[in-house]
Steps between C-alpha positions, in 0.01 A plus 500: 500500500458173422179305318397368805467816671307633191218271587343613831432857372300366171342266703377772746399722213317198306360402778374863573301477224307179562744259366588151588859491462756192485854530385701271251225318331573292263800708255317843670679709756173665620148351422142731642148361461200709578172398415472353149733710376780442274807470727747752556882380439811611668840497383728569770908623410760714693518671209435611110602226240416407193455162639198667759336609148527133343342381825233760502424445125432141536288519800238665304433213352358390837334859570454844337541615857901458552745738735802514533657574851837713568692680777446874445830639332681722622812696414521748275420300220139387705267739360646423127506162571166459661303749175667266227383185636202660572438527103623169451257375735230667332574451173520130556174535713648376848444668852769615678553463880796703690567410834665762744767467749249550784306189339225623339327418149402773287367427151656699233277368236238248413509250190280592252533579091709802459530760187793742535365838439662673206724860576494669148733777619729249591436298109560881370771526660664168428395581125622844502863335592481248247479766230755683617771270524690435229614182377506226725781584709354236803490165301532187759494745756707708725792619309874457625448876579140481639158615359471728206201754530390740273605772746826357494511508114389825463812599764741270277411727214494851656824397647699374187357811287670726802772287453519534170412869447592667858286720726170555263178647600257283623258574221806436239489173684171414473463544136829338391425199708152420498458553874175749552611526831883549496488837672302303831691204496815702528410734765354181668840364444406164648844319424683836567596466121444854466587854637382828428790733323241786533149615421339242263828326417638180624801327449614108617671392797827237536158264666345563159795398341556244677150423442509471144799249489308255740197481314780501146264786376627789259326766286627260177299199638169684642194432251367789289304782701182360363561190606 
């Protein structure tokens, strides 16, 4: 779809609502009048960009009333795509105007001052995390060997004590290693580290192993149980 074809459909819509509407005006894609209003101002792109934002940004120095105007995505990336520029919208107080295949308009938001609304189990969460991990095994990043979680820490040392040790209880585990939850994360067995020898007692697989010497982990190197 290309800009041109954008502009019929938020003209109809616009229009719809009692606006006089007249396309590239001056630098604007899009300018509406109704009444004595302040204007409404349309950017019009075949697409996201950051460039669309810049555009956007600086039209509300003309107007607090500024869209802009997309194709719909689609995909299966669309409905990710279309929530996260949603927020961006929003947080920088721009409307947002999708246009459809079929060639209609449909608003997906309206400028206007915007205040995220806090999750605290989500800030628990995050915090909760952040205590748990030890060190910081994440500096600059992604590691060569990917992200280190706290689950994946508390594996590493379950792991290397088996390692170590052999087949142990689970409980043995837990209290040599610091890990509350050894016996769980285990019989979860995630990473299929781990494999139950018999009742209560779990010994380490060659994936566990192997496990260890890609993240260069031993029961030497793992910090004390109490962190």
């Amino acid at each position: 779809m290309r800009e041109t074809e954008l502009y019929p459909p938020i003209k109809t819509l616009l229009e719809a609502q009692g606006y006089v509407v007249k396309g590239e005006v001056g630098a604007v894609d899009v300018v509406a009048i109704r009444g004595d209003e302040p204007p409404v101002l349309v950017e019009l792109k075949t697409g996201f960009s950051l460039s669309l934002y810049h555009q956007a940004v600086a039209r509300l120095r003309l107007s607090e009333t500024v869209y802009i105007a997309v194709p719909k995505p689609k995909g299966r990336t669309a409905k990710r795509s279309l929530k996260d520029n949603l927020n961006l919208c929003r947080r920088l107080g721009l409307g947002l105007i999708t246009v459809r295949e079929d060639g209609r308009a449909e608003v997906q938001c309206d400028p206007g001052p915007y205040a995220p609304r806090k999750v605290k189990a989500k800030q628990a969460r995050l915090l909760r995390e952040f205590q748990r991990l030890e060190g910081d095994p994440n500096a600059g990043g992604a590691t060569r060997h990917g992200i280190v979680t706290a689950y994946r820490q508390d594996a590493l040392r379950c792991a290397a004590y088996l390692a170590e040790q052999g087949p142990a209880r689970g409980q043995d585990v837990a209290k040599a290693t610091g890990v509350a939850g050894a016996t769980r994360l285990m019989r979860d067995n995630h990473y299929a580290w781990f494999e139950k020898v018999e009742k209560g007692i779990y010994g380490l697989t060659e994936a566990g192993r192997a496990g260890l010497v890609h993240w260069a982990y031993s029961w030497e190197n793992a910090p004390p149980a109490d962190g």
